[in-house]
Backbone of each chain as ProteinMPNN parsed JSONL, in Angstrom:
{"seq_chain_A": "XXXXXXXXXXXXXXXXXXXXXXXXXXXXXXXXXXXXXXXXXXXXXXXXXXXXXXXXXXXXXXXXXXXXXXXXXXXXXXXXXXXXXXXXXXXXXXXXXXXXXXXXXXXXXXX", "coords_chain_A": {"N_chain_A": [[82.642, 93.921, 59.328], [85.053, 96.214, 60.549], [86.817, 96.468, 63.961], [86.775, 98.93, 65.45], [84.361, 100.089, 63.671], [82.582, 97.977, 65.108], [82.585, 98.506, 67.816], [81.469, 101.925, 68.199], [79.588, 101.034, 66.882], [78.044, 99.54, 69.34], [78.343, 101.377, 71.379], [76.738, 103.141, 70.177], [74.202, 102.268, 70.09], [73.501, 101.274, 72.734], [72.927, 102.34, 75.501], [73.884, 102.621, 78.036], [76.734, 101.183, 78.738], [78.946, 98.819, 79.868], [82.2, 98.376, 79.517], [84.058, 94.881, 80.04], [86.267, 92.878, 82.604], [85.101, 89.89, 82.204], [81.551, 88.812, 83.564], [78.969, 90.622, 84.699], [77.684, 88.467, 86.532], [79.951, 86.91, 86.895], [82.55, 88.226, 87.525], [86.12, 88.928, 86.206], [87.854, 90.336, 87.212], [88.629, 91.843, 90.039], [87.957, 94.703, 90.139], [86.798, 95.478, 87.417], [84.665, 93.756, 89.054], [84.114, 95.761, 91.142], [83.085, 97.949, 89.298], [80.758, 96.581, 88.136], [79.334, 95.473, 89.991], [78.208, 98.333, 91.371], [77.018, 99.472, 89.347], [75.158, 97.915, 88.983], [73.576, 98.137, 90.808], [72.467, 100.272, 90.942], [69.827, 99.838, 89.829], [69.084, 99.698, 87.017], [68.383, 98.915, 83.563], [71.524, 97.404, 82.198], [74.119, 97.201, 79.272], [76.915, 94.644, 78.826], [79.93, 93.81, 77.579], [81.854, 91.562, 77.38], [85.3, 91.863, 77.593], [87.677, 89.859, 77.691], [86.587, 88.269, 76.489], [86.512, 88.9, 73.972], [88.998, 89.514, 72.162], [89.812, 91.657, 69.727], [88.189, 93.726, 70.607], [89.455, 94.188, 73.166], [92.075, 95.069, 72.335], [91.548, 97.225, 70.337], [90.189, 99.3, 71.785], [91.199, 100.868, 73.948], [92.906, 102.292, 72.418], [90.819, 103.796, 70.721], [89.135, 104.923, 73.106], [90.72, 106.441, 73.968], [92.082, 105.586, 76.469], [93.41, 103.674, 79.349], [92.699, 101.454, 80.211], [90.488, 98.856, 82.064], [87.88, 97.911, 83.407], [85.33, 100.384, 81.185], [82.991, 102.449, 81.834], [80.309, 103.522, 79.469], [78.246, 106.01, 78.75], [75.268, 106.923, 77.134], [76.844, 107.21, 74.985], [79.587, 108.756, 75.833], [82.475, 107.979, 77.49], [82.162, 107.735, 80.85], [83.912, 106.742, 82.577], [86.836, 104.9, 84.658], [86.701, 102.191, 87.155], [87.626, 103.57, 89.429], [86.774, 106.106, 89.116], [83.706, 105.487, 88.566], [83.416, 104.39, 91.275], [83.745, 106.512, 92.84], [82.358, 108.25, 91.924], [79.735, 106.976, 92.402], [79.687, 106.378, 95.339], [79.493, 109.468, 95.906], [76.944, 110.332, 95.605], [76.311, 110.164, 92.724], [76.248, 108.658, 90.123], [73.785, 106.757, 90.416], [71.738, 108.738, 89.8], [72.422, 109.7, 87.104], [72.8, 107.038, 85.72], [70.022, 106.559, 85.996], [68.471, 108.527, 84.673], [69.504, 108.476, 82.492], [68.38, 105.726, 81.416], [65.623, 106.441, 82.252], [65.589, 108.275, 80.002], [65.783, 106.789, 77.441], [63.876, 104.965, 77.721], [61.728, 106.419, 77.035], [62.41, 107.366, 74.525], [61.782, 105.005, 73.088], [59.542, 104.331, 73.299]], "CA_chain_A": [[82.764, 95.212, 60.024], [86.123, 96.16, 61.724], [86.058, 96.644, 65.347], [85.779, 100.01, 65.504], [83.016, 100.31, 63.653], [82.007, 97.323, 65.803], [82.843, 99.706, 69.205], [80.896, 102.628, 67.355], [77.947, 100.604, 67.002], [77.81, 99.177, 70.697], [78.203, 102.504, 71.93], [75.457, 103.971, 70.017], [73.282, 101.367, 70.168], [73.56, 100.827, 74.056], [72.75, 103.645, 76.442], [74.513, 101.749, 79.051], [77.36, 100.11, 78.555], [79.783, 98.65, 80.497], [83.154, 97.701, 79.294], [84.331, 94.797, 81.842], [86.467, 91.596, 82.486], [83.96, 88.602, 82.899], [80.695, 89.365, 82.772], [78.532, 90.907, 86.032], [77.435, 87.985, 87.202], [80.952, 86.044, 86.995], [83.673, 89.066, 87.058], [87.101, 88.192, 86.143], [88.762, 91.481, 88.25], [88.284, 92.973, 91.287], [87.688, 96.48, 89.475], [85.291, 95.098, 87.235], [83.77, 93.567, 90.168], [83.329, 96.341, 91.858], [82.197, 98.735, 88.867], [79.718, 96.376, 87.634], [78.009, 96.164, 91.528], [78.084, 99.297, 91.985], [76.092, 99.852, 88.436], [73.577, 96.991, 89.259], [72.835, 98.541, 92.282], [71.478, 101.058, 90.262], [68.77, 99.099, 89.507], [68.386, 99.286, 85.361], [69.421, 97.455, 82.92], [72.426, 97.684, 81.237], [74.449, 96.235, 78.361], [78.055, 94.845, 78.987], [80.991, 93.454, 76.603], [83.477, 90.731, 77.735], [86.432, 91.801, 76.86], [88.438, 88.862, 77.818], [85.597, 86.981, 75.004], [86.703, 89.563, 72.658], [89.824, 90.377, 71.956], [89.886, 92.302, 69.411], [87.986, 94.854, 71.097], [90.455, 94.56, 74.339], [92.988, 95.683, 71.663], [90.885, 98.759, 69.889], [89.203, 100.395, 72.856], [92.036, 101.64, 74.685], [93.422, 103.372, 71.299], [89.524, 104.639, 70.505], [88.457, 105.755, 74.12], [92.006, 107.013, 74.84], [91.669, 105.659, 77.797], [94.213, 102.786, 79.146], [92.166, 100.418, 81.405], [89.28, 98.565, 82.124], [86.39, 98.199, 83.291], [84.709, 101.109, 81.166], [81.338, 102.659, 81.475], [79.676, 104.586, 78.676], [76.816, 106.798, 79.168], [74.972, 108.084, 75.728], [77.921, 107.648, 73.537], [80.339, 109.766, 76.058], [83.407, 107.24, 78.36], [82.59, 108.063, 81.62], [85.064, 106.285, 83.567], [87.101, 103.336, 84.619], [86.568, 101.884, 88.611], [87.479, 104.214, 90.438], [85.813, 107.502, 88.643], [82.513, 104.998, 89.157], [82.831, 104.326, 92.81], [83.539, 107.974, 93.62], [80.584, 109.1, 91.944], [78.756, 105.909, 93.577], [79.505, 106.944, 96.693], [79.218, 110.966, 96.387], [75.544, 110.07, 95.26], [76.229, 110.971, 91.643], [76.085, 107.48, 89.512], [72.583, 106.569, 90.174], [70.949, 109.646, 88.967], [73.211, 110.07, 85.815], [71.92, 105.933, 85.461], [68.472, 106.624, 85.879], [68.113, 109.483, 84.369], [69.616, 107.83, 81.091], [67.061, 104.725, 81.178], [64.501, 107.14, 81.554], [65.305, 109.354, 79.085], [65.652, 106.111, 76.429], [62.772, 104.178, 77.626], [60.732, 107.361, 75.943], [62.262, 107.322, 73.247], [62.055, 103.619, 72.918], [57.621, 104.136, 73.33]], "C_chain_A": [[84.086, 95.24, 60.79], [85.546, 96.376, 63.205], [85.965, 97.847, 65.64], [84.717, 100.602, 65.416], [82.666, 99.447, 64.677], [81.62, 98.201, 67.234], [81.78, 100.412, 68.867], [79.526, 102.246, 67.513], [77.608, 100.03, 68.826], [77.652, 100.673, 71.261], [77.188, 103.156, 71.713], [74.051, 103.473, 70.314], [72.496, 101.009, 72.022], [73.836, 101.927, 75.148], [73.828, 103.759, 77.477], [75.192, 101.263, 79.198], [78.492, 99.799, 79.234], [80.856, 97.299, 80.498], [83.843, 96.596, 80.296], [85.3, 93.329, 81.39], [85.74, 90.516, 82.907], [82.954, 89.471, 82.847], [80.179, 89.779, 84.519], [78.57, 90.105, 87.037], [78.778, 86.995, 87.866], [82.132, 87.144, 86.513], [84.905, 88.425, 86.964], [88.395, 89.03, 86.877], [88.319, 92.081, 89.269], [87.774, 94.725, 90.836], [86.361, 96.026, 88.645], [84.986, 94.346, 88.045], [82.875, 94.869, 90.785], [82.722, 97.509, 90.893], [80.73, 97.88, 88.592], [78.218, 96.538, 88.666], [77.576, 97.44, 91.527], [76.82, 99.637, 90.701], [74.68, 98.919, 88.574], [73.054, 97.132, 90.356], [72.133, 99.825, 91.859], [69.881, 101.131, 90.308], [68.381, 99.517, 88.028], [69.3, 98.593, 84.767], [70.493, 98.604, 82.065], [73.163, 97.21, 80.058], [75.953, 95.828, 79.232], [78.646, 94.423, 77.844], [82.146, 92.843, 77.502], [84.364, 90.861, 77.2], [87.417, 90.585, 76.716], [87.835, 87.622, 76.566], [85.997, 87.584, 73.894], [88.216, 90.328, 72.576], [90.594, 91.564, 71.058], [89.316, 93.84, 69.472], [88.652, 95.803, 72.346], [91.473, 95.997, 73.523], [92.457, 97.296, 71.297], [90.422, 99.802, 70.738], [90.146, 100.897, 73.621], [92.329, 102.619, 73.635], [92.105, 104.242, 71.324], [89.26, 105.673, 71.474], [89.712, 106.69, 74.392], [92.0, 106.65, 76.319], [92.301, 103.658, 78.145], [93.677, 101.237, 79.636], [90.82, 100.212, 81.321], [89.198, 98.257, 83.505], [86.081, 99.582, 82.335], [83.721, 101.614, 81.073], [81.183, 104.451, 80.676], [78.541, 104.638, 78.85], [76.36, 107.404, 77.824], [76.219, 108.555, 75.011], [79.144, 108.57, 73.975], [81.302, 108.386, 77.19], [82.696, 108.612, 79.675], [83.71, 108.113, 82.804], [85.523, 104.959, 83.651], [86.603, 103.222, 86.228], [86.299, 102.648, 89.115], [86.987, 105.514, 90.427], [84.381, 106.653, 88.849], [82.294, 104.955, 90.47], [82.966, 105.662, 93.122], [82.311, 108.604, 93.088], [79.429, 108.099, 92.687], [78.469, 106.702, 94.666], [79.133, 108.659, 96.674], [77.392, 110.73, 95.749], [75.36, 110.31, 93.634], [76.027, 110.03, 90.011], [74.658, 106.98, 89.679], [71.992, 107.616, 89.526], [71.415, 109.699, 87.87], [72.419, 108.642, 85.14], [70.476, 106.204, 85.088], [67.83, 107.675, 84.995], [68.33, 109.095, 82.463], [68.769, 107.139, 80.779], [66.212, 105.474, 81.211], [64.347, 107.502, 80.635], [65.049, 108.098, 77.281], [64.251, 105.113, 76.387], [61.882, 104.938, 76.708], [61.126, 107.958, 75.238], [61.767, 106.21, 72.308], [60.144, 103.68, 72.035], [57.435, 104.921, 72.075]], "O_chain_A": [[84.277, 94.368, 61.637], [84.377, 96.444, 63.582], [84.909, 98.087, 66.225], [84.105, 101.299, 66.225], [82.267, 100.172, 65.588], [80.466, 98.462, 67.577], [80.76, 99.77, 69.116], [78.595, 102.841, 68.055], [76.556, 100.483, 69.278], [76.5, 100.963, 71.587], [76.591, 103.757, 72.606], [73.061, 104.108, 70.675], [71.363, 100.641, 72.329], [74.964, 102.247, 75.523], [74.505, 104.758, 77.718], [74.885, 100.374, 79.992], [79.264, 100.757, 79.204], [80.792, 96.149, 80.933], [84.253, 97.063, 81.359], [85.214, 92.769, 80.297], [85.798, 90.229, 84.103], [83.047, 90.591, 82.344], [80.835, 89.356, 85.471], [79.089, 90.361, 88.123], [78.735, 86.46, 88.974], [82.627, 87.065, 85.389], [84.991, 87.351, 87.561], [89.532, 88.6, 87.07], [87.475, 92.969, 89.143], [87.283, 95.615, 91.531], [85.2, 96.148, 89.035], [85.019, 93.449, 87.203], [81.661, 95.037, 90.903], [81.846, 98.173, 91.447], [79.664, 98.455, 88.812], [77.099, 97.044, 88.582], [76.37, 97.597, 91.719], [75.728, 100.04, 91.102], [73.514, 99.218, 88.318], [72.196, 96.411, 90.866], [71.233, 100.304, 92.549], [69.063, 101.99, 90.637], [67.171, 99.684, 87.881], [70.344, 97.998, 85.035], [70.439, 99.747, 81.611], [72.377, 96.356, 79.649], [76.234, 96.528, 80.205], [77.934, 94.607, 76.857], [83.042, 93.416, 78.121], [84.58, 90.134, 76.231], [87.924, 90.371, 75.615], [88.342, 86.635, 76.032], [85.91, 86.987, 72.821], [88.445, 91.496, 72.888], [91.578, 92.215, 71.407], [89.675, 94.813, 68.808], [88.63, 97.004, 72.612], [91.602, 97.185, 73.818], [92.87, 98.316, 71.85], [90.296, 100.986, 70.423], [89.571, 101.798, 74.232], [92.036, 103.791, 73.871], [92.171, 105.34, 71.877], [89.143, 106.868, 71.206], [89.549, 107.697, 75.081], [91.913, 107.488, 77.216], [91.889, 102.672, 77.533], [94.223, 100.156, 79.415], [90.023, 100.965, 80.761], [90.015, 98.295, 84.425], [86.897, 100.365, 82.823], [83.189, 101.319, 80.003], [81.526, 105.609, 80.914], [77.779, 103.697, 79.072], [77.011, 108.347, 77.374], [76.569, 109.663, 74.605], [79.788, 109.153, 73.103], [80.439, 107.732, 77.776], [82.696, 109.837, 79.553], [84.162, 108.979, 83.553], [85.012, 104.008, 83.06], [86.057, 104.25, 86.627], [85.142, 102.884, 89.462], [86.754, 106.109, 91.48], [83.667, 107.39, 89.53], [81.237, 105.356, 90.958], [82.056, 106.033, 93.863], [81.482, 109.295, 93.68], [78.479, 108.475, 93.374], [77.508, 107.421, 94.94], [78.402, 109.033, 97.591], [76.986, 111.877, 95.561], [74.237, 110.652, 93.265], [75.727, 110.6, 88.962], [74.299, 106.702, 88.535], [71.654, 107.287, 88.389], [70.41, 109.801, 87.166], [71.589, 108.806, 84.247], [69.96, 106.045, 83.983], [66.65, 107.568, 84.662], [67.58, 109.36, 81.524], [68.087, 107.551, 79.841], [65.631, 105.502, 80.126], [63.271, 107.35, 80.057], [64.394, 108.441, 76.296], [63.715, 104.644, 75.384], [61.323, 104.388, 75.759], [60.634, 109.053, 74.969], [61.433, 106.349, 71.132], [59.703, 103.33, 70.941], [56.305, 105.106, 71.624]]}, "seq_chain_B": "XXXXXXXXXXXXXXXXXXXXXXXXXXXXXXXXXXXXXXXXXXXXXXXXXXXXXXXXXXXXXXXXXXXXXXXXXXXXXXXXXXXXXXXXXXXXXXXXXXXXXXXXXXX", "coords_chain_B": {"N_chain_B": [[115.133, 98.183, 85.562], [113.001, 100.731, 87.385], [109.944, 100.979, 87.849], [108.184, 101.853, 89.771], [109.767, 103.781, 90.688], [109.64, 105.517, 88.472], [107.538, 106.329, 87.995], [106.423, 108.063, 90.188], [108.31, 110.435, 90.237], [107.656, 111.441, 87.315], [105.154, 112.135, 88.19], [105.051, 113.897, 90.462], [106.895, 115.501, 88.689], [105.238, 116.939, 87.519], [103.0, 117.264, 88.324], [103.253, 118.753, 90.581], [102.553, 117.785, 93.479], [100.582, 118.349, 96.529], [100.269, 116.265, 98.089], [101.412, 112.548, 97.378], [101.345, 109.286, 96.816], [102.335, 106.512, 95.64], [101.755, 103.198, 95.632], [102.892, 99.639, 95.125], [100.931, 97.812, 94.185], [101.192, 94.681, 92.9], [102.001, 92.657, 94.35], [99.536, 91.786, 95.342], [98.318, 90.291, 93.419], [98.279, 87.86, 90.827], [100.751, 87.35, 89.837], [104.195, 87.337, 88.954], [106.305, 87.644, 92.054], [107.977, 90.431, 93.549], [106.799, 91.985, 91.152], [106.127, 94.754, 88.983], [103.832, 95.634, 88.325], [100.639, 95.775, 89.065], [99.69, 98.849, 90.21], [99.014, 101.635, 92.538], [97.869, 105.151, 92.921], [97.442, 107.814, 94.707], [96.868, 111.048, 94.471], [97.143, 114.135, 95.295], [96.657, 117.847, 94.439], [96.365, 121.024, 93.343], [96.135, 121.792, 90.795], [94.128, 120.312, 90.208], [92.028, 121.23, 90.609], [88.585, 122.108, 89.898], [88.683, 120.677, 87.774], [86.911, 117.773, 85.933], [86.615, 114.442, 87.112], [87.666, 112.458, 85.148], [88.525, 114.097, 83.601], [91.134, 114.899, 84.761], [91.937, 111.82, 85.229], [92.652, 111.518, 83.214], [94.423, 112.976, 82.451], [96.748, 112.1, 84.089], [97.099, 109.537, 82.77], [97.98, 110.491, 81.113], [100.64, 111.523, 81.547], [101.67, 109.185, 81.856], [101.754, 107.331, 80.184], [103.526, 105.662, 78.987], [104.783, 104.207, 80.714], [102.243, 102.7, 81.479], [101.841, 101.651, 78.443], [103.567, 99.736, 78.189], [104.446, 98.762, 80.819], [102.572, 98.679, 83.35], [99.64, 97.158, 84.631], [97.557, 97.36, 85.856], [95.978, 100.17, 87.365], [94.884, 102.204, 89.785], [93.389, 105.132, 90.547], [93.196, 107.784, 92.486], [92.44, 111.228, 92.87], [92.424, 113.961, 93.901], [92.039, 117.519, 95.151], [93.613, 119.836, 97.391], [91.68, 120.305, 99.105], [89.567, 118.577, 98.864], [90.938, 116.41, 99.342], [90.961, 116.791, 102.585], [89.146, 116.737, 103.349], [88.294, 114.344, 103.323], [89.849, 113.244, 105.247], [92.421, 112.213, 104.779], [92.11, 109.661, 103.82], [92.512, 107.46, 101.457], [90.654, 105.419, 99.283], [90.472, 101.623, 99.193], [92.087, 99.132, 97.369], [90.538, 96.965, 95.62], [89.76, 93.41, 95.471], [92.263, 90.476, 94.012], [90.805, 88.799, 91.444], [91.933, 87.198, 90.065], [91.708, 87.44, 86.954], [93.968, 88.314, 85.059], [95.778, 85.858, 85.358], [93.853, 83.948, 83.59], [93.778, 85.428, 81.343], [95.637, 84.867, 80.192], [96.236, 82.401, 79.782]], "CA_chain_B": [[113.955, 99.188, 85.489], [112.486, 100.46, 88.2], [108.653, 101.718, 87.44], [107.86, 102.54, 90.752], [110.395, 105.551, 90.767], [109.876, 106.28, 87.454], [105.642, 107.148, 88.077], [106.687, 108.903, 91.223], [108.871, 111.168, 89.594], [107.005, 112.079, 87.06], [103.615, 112.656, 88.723], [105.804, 114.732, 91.237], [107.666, 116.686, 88.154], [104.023, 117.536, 86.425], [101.835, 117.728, 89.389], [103.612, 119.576, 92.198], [101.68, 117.551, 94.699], [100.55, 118.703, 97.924], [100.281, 114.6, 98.641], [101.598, 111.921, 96.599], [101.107, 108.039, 97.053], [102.736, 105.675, 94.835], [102.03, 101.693, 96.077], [103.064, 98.981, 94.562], [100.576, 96.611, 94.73], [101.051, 93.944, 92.482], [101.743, 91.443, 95.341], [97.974, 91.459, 95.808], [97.651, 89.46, 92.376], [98.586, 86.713, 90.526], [101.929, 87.899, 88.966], [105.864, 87.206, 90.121], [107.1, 88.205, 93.084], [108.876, 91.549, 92.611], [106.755, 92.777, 89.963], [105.586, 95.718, 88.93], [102.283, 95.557, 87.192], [99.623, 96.786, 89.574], [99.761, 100.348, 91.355], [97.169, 102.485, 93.444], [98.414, 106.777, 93.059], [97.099, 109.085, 95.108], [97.545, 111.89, 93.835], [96.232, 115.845, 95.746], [97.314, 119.224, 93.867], [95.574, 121.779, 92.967], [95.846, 121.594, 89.318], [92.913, 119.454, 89.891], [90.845, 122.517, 90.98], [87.65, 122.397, 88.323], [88.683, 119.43, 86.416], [86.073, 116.673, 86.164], [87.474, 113.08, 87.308], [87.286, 112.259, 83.791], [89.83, 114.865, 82.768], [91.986, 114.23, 85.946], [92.604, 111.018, 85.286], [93.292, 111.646, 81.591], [96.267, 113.998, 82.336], [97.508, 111.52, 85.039], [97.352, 108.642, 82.077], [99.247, 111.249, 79.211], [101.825, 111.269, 82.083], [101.971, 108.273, 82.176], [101.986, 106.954, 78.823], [104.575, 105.29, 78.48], [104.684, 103.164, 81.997], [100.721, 102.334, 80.96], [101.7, 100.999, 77.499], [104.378, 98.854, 78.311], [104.447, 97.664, 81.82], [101.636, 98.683, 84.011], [98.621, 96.153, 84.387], [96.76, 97.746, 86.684], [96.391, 101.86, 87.69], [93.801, 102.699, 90.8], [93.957, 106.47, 90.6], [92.262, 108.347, 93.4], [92.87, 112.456, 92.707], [91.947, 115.052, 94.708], [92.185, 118.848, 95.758], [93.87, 119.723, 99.099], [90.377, 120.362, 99.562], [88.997, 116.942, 98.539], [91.525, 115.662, 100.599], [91.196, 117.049, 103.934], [87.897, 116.355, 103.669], [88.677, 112.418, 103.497], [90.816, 112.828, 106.437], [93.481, 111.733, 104.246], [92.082, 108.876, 103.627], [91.997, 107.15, 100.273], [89.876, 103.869, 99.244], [91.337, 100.537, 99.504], [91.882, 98.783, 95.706], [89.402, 95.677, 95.311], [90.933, 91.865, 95.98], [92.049, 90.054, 92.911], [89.899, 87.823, 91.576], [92.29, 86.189, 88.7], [91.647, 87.824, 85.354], [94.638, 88.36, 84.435], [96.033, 84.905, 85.325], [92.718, 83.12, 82.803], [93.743, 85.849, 80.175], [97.157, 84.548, 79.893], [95.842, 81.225, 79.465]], "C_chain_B": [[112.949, 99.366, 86.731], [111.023, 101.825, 87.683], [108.004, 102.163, 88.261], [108.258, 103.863, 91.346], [109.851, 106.117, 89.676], [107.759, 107.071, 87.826], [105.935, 108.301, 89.437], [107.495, 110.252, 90.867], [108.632, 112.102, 88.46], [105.58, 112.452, 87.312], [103.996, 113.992, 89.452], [106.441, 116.442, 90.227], [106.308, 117.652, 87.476], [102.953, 117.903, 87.325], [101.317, 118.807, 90.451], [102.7, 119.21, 93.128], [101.535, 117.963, 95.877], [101.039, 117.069, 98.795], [100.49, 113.938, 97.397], [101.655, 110.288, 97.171], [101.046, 107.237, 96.381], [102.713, 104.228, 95.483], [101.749, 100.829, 94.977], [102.095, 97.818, 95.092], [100.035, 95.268, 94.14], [101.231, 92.45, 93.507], [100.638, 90.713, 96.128], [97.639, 90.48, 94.062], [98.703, 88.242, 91.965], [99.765, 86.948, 89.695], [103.096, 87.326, 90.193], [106.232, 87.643, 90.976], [108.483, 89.248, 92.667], [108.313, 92.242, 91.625], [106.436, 94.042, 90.167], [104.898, 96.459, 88.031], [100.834, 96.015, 88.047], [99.85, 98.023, 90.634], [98.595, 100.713, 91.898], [98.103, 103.923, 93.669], [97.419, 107.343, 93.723], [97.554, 110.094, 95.352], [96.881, 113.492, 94.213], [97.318, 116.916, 95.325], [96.091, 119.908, 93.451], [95.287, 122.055, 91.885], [94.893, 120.436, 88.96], [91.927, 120.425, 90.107], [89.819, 122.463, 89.989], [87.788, 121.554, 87.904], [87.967, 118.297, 87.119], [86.886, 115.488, 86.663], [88.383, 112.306, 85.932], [88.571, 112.555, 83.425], [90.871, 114.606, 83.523], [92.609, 112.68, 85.675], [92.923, 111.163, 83.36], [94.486, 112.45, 81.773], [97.127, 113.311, 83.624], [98.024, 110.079, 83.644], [98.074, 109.043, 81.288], [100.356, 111.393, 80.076], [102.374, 110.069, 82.457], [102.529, 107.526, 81.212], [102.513, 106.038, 78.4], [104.924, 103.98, 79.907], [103.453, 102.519, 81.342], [100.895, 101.396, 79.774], [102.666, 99.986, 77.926], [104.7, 97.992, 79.869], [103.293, 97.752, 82.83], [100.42, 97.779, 83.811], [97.277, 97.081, 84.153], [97.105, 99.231, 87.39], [94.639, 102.407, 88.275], [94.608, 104.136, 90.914], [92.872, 107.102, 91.661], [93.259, 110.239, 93.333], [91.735, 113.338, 93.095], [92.433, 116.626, 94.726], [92.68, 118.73, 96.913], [92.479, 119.993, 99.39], [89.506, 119.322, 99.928], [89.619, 116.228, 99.727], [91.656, 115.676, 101.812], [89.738, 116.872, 104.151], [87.4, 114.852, 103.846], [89.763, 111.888, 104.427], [92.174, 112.291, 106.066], [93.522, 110.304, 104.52], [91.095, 108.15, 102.347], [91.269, 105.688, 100.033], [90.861, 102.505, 98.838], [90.973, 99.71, 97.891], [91.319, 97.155, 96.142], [90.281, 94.346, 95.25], [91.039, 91.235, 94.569], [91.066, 88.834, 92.496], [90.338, 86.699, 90.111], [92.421, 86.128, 87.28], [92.851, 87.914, 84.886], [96.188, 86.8, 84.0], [95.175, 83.945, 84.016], [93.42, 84.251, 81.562], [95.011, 85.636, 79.62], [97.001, 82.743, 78.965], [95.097, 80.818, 78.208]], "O_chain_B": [[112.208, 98.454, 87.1], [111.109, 103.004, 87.341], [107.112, 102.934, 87.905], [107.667, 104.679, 92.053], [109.519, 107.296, 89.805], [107.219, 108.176, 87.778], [105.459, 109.432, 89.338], [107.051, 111.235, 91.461], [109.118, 113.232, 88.408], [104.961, 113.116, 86.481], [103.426, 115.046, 89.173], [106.489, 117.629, 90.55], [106.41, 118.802, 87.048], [102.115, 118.767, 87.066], [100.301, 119.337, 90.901], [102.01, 120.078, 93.661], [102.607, 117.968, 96.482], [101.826, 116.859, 99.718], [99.989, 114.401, 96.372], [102.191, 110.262, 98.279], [99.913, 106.821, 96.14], [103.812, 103.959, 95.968], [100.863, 100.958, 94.132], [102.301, 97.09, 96.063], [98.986, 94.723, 94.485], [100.62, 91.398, 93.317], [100.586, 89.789, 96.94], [96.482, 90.12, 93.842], [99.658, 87.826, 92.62], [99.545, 86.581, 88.541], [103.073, 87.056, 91.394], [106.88, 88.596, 90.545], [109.466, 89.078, 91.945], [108.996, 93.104, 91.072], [106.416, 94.534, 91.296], [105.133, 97.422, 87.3], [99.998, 96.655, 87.409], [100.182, 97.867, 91.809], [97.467, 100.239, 91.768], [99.004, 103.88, 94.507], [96.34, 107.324, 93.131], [98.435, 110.318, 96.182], [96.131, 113.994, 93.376], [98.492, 116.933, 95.694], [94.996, 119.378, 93.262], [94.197, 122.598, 91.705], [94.814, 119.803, 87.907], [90.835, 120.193, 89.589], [90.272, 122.884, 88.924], [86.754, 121.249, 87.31], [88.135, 117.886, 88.267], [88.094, 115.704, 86.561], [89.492, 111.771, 85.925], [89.478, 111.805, 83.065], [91.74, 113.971, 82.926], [93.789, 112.472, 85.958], [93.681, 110.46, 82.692], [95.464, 112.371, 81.029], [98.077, 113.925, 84.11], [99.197, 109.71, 83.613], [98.842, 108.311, 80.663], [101.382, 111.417, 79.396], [103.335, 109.903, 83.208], [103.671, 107.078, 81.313], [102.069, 105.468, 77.402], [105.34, 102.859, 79.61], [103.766, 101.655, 80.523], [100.255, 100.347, 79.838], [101.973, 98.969, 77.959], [105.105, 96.833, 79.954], [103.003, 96.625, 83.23], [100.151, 97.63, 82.619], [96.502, 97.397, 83.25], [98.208, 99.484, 87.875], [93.659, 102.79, 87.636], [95.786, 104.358, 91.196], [91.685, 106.803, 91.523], [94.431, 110.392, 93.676], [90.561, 113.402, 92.733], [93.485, 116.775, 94.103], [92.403, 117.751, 97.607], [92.357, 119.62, 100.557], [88.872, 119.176, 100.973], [89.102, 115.677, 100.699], [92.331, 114.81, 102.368], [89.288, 116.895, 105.297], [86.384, 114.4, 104.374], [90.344, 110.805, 104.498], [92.981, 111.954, 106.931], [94.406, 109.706, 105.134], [89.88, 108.133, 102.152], [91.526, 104.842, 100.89], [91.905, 102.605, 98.194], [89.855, 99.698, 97.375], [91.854, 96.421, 96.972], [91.478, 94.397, 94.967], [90.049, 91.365, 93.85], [90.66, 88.024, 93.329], [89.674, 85.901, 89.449], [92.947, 85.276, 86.563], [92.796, 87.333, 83.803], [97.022, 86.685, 83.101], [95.928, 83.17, 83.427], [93.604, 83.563, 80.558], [95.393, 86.231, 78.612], [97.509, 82.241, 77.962], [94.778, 79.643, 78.033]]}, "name": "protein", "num_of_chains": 2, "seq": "XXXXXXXXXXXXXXXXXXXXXXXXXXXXXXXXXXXXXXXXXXXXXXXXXXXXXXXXXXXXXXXXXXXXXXXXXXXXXXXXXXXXXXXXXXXXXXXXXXXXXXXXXXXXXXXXXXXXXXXXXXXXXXXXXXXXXXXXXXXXXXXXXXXXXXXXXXXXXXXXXXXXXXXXXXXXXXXXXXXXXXXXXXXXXXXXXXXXXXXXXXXXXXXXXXXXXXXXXX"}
């Protein structure tokens, strides 16, 4: 599979996903640091992707998403943002519900 | 080459900012002294009026383009409305401490 398709399929596959350096528990940037907190403060689960483990997806996903930087989090197959489009919706209250509201909506499809 | 005029200049020629805030702050990471590989823009105009964050920082990155592909690391964008912004006292969020990634991805 190239990595697009590879991308492609993570994205569809994964409600949740959050592009990052290092992984949640062991970030490798201050940005992904602070998106991944801010998403596990959520409280659901999510998927991620080490980019720094993968580099051929480092390479593809900037061209794909259009979008130059990491950390990124996808929501249902749409880029929402890198860092700092996460903490501002963090903080304006607007990242948990968009979260939760996703895991809900896949858990019942899941049943 | 200096990349700290050159983003200032054009954010300025495409933006018409009310506020503009170009720092250089690669001296917070693990790079040479002198560089200029991580920034933090803040960036208030009104041609943000309506546009999601989303899109906002997508027409701050197509102006960018060209800094982004070739020397920029790192790009903390905080964009606002004079509206947004007087409502934050004119005050924008502080960019996250390094923690080394880009030192291990060299490696």
């Amino acid at each position: 599979m190239d990595t697009v398709d590879k991308i492609k399929q993570q994205i569809a596959e994964n409600p949740i996903l959050l592009y990052m350096k290092g992984s949640p528990k062991l970030p490798s940037c201050g940005f992904s640091s602070q998106a991944s907190q801010a998403l596990m403060s959520c409280g659901e689960q999510f998927a991620y992707v080490d980019i720094l483990q993968n580099p051929d997806i480092r390479a593809e996903l900037p061209k794909y998403a259009d979008w130059p930087t990491f950390p990124q989090l996808w929501v249902d197959g749409e880029l929402v943002g890198g860092c700092d489009i996460i903490m501002e919706m963090f903080q304006q209250g607007e990242l948990q519900p968009l979260i939760k509201e996703t895991a809900a909506k896949n858990n019942e499809n899941a049943e | 080459m200096n990349i700290h005029n050159n983003i200032e200049q054009k954010l300025l020629a495409h933006f018409d900012p009310a506020h503009l805030e170009v720092v250089n702050e690669s001296f917070m990471h693990n790079v040479p002294t002198g560089s200029e590989t991580h920034f933090k823009v803040v960036l208030v105009t009104p041609k943000f009026s309506g546009e999601r964050l989303i899109n906002r920082h997508r027409a701050v990155n197509a102006v960018l383009k060209e800094e982004l592909a070739d020397h920029i690391h790192a790009l903390a964008l905080h964009t606002y409305t004079d509206d947004e912004w007087q409502n934050l006292y004119g005050n924008s969020p502080d960019s996250p401490n390094c923690l080394g990634g880009m030192k291990r991805q060299a490696s």
